[in-house]
C-alpha positions as CSV (number, residue, x, y, z in Angstrom):
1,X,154.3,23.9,153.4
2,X,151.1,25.6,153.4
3,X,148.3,23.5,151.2
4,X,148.1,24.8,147.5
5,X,144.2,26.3,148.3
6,X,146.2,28.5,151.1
7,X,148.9,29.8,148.1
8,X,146.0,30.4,146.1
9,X,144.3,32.4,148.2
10,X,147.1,34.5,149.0
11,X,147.8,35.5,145.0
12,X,144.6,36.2,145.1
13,X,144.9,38.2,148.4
14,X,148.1,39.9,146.7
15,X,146.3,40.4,143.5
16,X,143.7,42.8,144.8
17,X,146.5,45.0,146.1
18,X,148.6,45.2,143.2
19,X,145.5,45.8,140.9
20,X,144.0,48.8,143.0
21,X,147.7,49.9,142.7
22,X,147.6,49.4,139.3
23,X,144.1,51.2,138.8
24,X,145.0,54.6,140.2
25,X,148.6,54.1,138.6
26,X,147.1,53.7,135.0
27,X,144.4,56.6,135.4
28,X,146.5,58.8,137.0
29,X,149.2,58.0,134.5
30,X,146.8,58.4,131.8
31,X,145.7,62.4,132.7
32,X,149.9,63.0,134.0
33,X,150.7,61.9,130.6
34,X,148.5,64.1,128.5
35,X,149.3,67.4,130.7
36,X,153.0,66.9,130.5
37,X,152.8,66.1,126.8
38,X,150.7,69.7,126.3
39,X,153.5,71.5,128.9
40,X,156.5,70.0,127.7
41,X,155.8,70.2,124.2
42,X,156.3,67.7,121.2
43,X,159.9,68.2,121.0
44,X,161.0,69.0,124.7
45,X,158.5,65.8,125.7
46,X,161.1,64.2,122.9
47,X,164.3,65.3,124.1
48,X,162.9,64.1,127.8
49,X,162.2,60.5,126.2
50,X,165.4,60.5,124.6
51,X,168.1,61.5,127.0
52,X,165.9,60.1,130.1
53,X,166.0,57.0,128.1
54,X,170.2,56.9,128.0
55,X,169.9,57.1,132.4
56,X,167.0,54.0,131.8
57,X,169.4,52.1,129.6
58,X,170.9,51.9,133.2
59,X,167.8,51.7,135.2
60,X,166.9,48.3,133.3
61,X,169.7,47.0,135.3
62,X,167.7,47.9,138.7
63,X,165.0,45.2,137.6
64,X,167.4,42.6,136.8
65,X,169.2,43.3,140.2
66,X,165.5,43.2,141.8
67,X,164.8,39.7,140.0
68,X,168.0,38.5,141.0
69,X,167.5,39.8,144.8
70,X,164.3,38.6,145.1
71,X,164.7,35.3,144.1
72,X,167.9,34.5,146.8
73,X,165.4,36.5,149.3
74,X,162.3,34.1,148.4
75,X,164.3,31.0,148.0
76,X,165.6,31.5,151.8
77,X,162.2,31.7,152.5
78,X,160.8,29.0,151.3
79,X,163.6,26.9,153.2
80,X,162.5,28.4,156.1
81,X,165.9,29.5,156.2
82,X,165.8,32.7,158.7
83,X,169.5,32.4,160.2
84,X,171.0,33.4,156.6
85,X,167.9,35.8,155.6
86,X,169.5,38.3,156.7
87,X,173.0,37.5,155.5
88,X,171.4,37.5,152.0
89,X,170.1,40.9,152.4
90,X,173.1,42.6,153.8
91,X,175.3,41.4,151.1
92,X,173.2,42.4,148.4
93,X,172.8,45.8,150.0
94,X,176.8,46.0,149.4
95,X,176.9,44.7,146.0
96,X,174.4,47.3,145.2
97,X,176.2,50.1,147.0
98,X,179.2,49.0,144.7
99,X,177.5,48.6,141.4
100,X,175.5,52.2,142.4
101,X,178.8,54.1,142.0
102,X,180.3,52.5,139.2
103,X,176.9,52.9,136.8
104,X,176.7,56.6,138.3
105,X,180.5,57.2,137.0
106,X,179.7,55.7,133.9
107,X,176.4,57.9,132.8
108,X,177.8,61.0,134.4
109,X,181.5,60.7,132.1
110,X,180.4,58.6,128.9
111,X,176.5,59.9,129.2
112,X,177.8,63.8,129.1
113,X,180.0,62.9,125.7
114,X,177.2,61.1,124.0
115,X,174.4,63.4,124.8
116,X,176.7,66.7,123.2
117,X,178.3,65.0,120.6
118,X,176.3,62.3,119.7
119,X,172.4,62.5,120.0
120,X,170.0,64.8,117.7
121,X,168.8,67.4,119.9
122,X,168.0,71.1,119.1
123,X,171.0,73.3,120.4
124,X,168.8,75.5,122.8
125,X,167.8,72.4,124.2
126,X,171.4,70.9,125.3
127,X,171.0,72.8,128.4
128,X,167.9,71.7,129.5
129,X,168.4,68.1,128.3
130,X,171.8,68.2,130.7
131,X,170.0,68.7,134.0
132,X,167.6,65.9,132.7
133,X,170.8,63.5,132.3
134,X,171.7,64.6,136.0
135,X,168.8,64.6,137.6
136,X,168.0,61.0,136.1
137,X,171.4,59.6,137.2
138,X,170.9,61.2,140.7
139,X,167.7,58.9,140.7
140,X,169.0,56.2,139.5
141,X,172.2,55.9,142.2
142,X,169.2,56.0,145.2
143,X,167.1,53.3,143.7
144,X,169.9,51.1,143.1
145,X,170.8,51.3,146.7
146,X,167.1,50.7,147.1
147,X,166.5,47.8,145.4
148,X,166.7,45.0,148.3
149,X,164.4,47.0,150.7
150,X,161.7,46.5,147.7
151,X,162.4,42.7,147.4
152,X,162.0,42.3,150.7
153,X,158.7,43.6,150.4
154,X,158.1,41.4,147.7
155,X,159.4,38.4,148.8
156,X,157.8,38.6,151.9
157,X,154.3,38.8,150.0
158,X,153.6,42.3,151.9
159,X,151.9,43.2,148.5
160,X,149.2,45.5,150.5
161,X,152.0,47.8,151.7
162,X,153.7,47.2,148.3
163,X,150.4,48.4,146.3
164,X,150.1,51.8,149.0
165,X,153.6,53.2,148.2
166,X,153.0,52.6,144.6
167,X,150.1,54.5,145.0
168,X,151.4,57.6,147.2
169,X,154.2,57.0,144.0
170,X,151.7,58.3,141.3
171,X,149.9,60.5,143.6
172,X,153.0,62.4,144.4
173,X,153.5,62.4,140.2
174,X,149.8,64.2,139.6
175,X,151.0,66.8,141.9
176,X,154.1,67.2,139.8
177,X,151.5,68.0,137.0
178,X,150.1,70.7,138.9
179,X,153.6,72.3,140.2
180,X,154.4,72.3,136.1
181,X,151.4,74.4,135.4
182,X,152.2,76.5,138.3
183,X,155.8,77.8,137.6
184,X,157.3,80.1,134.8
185,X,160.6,78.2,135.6
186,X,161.7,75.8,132.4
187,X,159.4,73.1,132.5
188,X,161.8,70.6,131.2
189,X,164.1,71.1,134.2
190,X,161.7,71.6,136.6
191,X,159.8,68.3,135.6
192,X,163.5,66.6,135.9
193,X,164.5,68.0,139.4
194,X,160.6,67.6,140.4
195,X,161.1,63.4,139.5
196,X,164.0,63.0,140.8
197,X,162.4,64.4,144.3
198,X,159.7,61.9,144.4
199,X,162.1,58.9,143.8
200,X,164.1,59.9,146.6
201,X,161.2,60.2,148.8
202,X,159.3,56.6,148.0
203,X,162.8,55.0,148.1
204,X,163.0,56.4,152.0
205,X,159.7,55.2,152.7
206,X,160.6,51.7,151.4
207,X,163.5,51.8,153.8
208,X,161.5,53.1,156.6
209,X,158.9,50.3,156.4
210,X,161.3,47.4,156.0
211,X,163.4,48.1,158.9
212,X,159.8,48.9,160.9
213,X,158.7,45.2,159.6
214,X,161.2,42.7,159.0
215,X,163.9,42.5,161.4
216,X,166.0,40.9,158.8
217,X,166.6,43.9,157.0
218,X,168.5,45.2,159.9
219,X,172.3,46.3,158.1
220,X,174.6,44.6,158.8
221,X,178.3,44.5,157.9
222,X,179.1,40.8,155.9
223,X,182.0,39.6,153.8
224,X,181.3,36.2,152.7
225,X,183.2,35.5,150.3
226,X,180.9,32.3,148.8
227,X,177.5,34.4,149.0
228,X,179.0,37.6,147.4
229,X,180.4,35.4,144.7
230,X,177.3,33.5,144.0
231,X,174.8,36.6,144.0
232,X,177.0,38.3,142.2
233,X,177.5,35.7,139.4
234,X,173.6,35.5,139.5
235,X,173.2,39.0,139.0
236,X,175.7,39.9,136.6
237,X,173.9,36.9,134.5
238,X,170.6,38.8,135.4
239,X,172.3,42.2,134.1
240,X,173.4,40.8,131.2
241,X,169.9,39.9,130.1
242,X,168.4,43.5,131.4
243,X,171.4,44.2,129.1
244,X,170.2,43.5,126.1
245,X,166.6,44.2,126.7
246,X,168.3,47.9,127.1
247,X,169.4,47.8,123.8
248,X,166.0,46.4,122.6
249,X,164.1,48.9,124.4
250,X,166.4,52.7,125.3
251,X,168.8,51.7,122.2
252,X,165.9,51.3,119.8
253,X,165.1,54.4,121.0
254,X,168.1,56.5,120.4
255,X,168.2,54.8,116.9
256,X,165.2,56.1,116.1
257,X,166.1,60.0,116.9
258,X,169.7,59.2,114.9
259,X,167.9,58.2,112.5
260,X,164.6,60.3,112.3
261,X,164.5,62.8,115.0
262,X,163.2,64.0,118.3
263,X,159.4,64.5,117.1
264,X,160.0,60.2,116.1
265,X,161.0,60.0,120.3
266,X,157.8,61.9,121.3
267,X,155.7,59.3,119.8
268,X,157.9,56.3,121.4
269,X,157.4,57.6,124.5
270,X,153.3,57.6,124.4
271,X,153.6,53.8,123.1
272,X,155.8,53.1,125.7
273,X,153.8,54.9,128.3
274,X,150.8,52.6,127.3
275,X,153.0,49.1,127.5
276,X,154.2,50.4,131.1
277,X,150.9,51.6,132.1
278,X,149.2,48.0,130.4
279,X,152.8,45.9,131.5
280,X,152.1,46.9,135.0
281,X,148.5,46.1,135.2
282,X,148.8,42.7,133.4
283,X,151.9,41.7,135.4
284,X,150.2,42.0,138.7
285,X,148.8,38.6,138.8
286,X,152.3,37.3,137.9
287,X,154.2,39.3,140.4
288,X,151.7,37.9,143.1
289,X,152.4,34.5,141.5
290,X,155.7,35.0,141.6
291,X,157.3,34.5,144.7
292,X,155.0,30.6,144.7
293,X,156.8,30.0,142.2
294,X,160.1,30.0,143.6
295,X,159.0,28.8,147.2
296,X,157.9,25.5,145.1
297,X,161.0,24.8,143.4
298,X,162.8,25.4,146.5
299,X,160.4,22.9,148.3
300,X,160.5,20.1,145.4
301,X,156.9,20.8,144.3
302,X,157.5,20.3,140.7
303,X,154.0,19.6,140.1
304,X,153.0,22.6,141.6
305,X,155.5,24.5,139.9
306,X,154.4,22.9,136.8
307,X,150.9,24.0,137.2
308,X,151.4,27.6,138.3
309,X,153.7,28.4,134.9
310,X,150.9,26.8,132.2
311,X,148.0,28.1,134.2
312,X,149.8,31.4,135.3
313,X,151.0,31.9,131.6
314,X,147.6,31.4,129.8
315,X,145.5,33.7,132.1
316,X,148.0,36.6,132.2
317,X,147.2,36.6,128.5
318,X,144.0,36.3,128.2
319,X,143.6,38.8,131.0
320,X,146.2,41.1,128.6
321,X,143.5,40.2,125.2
322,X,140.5,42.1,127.2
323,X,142.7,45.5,127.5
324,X,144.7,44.9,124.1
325,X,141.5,44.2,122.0
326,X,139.5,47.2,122.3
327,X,143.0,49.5,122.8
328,X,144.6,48.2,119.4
329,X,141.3,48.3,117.4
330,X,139.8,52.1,118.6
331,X,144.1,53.4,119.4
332,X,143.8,56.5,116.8
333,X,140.6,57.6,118.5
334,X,142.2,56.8,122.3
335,X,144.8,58.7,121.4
336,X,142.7,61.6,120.1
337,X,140.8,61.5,123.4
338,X,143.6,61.1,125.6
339,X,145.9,63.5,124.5
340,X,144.6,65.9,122.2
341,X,147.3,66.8,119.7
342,X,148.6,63.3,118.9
343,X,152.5,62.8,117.5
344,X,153.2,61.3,114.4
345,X,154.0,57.7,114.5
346,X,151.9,57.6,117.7
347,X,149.2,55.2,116.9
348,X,150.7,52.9,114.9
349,X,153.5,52.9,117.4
350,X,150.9,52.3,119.8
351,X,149.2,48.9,118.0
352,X,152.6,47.5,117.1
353,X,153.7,47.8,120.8
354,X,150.2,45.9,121.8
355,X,150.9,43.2,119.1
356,X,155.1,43.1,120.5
357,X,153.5,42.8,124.5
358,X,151.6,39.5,123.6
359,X,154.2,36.9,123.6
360,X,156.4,39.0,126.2
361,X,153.1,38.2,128.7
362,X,153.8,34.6,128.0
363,X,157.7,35.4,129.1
364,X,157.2,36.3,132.2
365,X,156.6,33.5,134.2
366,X,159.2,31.4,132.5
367,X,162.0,33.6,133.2
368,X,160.8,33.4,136.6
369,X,160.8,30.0,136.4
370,X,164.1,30.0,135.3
371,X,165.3,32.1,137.7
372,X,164.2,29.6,140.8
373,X,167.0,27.8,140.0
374,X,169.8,29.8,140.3
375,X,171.6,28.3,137.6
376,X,170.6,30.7,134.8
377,X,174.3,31.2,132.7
378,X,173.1,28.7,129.7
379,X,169.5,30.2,129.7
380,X,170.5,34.1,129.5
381,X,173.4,32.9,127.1
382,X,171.0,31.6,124.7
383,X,167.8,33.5,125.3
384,X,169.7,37.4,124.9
385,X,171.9,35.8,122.0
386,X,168.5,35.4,120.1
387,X,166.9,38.5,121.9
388,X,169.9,41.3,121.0
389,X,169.8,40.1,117.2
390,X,166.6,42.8,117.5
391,X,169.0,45.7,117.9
392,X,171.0,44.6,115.4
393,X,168.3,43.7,112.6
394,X,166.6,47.4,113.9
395,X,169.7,49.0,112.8
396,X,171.0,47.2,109.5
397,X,167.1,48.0,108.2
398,X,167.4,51.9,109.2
399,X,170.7,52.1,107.8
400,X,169.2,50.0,104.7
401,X,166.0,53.4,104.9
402,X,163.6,51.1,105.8
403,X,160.8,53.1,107.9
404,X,160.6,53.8,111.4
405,X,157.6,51.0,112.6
406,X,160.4,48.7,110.8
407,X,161.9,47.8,114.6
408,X,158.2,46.6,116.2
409,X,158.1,43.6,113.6
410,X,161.4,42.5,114.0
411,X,160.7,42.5,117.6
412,X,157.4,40.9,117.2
413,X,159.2,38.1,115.4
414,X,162.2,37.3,117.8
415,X,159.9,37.5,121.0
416,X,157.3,34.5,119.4
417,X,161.3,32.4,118.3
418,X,162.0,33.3,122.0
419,X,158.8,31.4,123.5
420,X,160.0,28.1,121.9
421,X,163.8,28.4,122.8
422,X,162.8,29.3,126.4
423,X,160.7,26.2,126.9
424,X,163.6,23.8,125.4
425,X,165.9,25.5,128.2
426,X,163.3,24.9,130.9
427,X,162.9,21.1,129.5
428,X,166.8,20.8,130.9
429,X,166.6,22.8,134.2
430,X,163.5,21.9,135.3
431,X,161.6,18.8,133.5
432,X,159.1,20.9,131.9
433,X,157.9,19.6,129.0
434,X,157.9,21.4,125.9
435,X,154.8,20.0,124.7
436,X,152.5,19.7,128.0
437,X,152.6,24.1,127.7
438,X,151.9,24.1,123.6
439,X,149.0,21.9,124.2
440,X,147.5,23.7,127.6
441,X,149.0,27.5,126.8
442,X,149.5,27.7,122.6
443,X,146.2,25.4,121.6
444,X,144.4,27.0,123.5
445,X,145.4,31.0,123.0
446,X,145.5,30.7,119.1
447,X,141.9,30.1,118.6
448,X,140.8,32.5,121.5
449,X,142.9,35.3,120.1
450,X,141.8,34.5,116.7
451,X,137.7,34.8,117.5
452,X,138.0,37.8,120.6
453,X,139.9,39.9,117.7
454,X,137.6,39.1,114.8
455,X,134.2,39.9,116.4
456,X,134.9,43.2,117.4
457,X,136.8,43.8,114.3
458,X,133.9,43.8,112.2
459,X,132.0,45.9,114.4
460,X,134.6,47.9,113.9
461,X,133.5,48.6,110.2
462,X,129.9,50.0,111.5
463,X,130.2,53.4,109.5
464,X,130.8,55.7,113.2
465,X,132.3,58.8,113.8
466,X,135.6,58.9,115.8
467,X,134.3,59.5,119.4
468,X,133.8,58.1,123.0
469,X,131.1,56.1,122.3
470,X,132.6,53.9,119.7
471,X,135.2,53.4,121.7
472,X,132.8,52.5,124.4
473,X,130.6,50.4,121.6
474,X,133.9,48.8,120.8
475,X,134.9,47.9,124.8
476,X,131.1,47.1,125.7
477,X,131.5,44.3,122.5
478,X,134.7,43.0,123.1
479,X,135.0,42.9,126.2
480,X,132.0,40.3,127.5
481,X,132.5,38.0,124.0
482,X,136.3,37.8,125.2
483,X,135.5,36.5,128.4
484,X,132.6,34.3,126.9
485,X,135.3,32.9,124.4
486,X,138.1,32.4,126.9
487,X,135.7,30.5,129.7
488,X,134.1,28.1,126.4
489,X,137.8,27.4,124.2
490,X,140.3,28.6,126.6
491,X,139.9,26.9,130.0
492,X,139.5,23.5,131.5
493,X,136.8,22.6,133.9
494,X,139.2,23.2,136.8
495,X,140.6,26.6,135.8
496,X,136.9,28.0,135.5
497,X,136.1,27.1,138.5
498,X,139.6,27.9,139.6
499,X,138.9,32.1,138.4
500,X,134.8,31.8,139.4
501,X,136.1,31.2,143.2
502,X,139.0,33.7,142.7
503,X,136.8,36.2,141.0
504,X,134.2,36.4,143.7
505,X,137.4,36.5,146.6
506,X,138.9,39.5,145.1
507,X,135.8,41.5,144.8
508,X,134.8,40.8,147.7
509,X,138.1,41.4,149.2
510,X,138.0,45.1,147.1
511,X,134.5,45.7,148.5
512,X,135.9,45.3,152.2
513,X,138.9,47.8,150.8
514,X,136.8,50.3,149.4
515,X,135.1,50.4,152.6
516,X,137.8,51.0,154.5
């Protein structure tokens, strides 16, 4: 096994490819955004959260498929295990072919009863909201199919190539923008058949690459019996989780326009643009750290292991404080900025969703961690029978006429229960100890978080007007006496010099990319 100063190079190596991904995903996402919003309109941008959202209720299950894919994919790497790489990918290839046309089934018979019977949307509207149901569906099928030739991108560290699709992804997006403003056909359709174009295409170039690359993704036709069972029984335990994050995400979201309308949905959708376009960017260091995790468990380097998930976990959120700071305290004025007309609901959508985000950064790498194993019933058991009480509570307190931020706080609170009964699961499957991460992650992110929030905060009540430049006064503040507070109260000797050497490796590695 390579030494752990090779690993850590390579995250770091993998890191500066995600993150320029990440970069033109979040700018160009940020200027898409707007110019749909202003096309579409309030209520047709609504009606696309909304019914798009039923077809992502299903799409969650692509990531859990993904996780589950990756981490059989990984595993056989890290055994060194070549003979039965391929095996692996093959039969997850069928089990997605299967699952592909029994979700498609599902949406296009249960979907078309719910969205004309069920959901509030304006009656001139039903028609363009059906082609966004189809169109979403269509997409949905091809990326199902799609999802090993991604893990095997992943798994295989090929984050450089990983980072360029993403980036011909948004690219091919902006133009969408531009074909919107262009034709006097119905935006809302066109912006649906125009989506589901571009995931067709990046799935095919996924496919392409992989079978250019890794002769292990070379289809193959394989019935065994043991494998199928055991991938399956992971994955269905991995959908069952997506499951309920679905409801927690997609159902909270169809509550909401039950309950208060499509104009409500508009402003979901800008918050949840800025957690995907912030989830994204903050996840990149764990999705390069990822893969080491799994490789260690499947090696017996506990300590390693051990390491990666309390360092991993404390700088993804401290790297998620020097974007939320500044976003959650100067979000009215972003929003003005950004988008011009601005729903209502959208800001305080948008700081409740930066407040839900923090302890879900702390998640990540724990379900990960969880995942090495393999043996995840008892963990997704107990972690969704906690997680889908959000749903529940969400709905009991609308029904009750409780308001429509109500759903944020409850989530808030179940995600910081979840941190505590995910580390007494991980005590059992893995030896982690409970208390070595609260006294390395939760001592030392309390009294970080406290001070980076409170000194910008009160620069914050400077009499300004709402522009640019208190925003930028705001950033230019928070941003340096973050990282000041982080390197003094949040880090040990070790991990300073640890991000120092890392730092000046991935500039150095984006100068010799920008370059090129």
């Amino acid at each position: 096994m390579s030494s752990s100063k090779e690993k850590s190079n390579r995250i770091a190596k993998n890191t500066v490819f995600l993150y320029l991904r990440s970069v033109l995903t979040l700018i160009i996402g940020l200027y898409t955004s707007r110019v749909v919003l202003s096309t579409l309109g309030v209520e047709d941008y609504g009606v696309y959260i909304v019914v798009g959202g039923v077809v992502a209720m299903f799409s969650s299950f692509s990531g859990a498929l993904s996780s589950a894919i990756s981490r059989f994919l990984t595993y056989e790497l890290g055994r060194g295990s070549s003979n039965s790489l391929n095996k692996v990918f093959s039969t997850s290839v069928l089990i997605q072919l299967l699952l592909a046309v029994v979700i498609v089934l599902l949406i296009l018979f249960a979907g078309n009863w719910f969205l004309y019977t069920k959901m509030n949307i304006p009656a001139e509207r039903l028609d363009a909201a059906y082609w966004v149901l189809i169109c979403s569906t269509v997409t949905l099928g091809i990326s199902l199919v799609g999802i090993a030739y991604n893990a095997m991108i992943i798994a295989h560290e090929h984050m450089k190539a990983f980072a360029y699709i993403g980036m011909l992804n948004v690219c091919l997006k902006l133009g969408i923008v531009f074909l919107l403003t262009s034709f006097s056909f119905d935006s809302l359709k066109l912006y649906a058949v125009l989506l589901m174009v571009v995931s067709i295409i990046i799935q095919l170039i996924y496919v392409i690459y992989c079978r250019m690359n890794f002769s292990d993704s070379r289809l193959k036709f394989v019935w065994d019996t043991g494998l199928i069972k055991e991938m399956s029984s992971f994955a269905g335990w991995a959908l069952f989780s997506s499951s309920v994050a679905m409801m927690n995400t997609q159902g909270i979201n169809i509550l909401m326009n039950l309950f208060f309308g499509v104009a409500t949905n508009a402003a979901r959708g800008i918050a949840m643009q800025v957690e995907m376009s912030l989830t994204q960017f903050i996840g990149n260091f764990t999705t390069a750290m990822n893969p080491q995790v799994v490789k260690s468990y499947a090696a017996g380097d506990k300590s390693y292991m051990f390491q990666l998930i309390c360092s991993g976990s404390k700088l993804a959120y401290f790297m998620a404080l020097f974007f939320i700071i500044p976003l959650f305290i100067e979000a009215d004025t972003v929003l003005r900025l950004w988008l011009g007309e601005v729903p209502e609901y959208a800001t305080v959508f948008v700081r409740l969703t930066l407040l839900v985000m923090l302890p879900q950064v702390l998640a990540g790498i724990l379900a990960t961690a969880a995942m090495a194993t393999g043996n995840i019933r008892k963990y997704v058991l107990v972690v969704n029978g906690v997680s889908v009480s959000v749903f529940v509570f969400a709905w009991g307190l609308y029904f009750l006429g409780f308001s429509a931020e109500t759903a944020y706080f409850v989530h808030f609170l179940i995600r910081v229960l979840l941190i505590g009964v995910r580390l007494l699961l991980l005590k059992n499957m893995i030896g982690l100890s409970p208390m070595l991460y609260v006294r390395t992650v939760f001592f030392k992110i309390i009294p970080v978080s406290t001070l980076a929030f409170s000194i910008p905060l009160l620069v914050s009540l400077i009499p300004m007007d709402e522009s640019f430049w208190r925003v930028a006064l705001i950033t230019i503040v928070s941003v340096p006496t973050t990282a000041v507070i982080v390197s003094i109260l949040g880090l040990t000797k070790e991990e300073r010099l640890f991000v120092s050497e890392k730092f000046t490796l991935l500039k150095n590695k984006f100068s010799k990319v920008v370059k090129s």
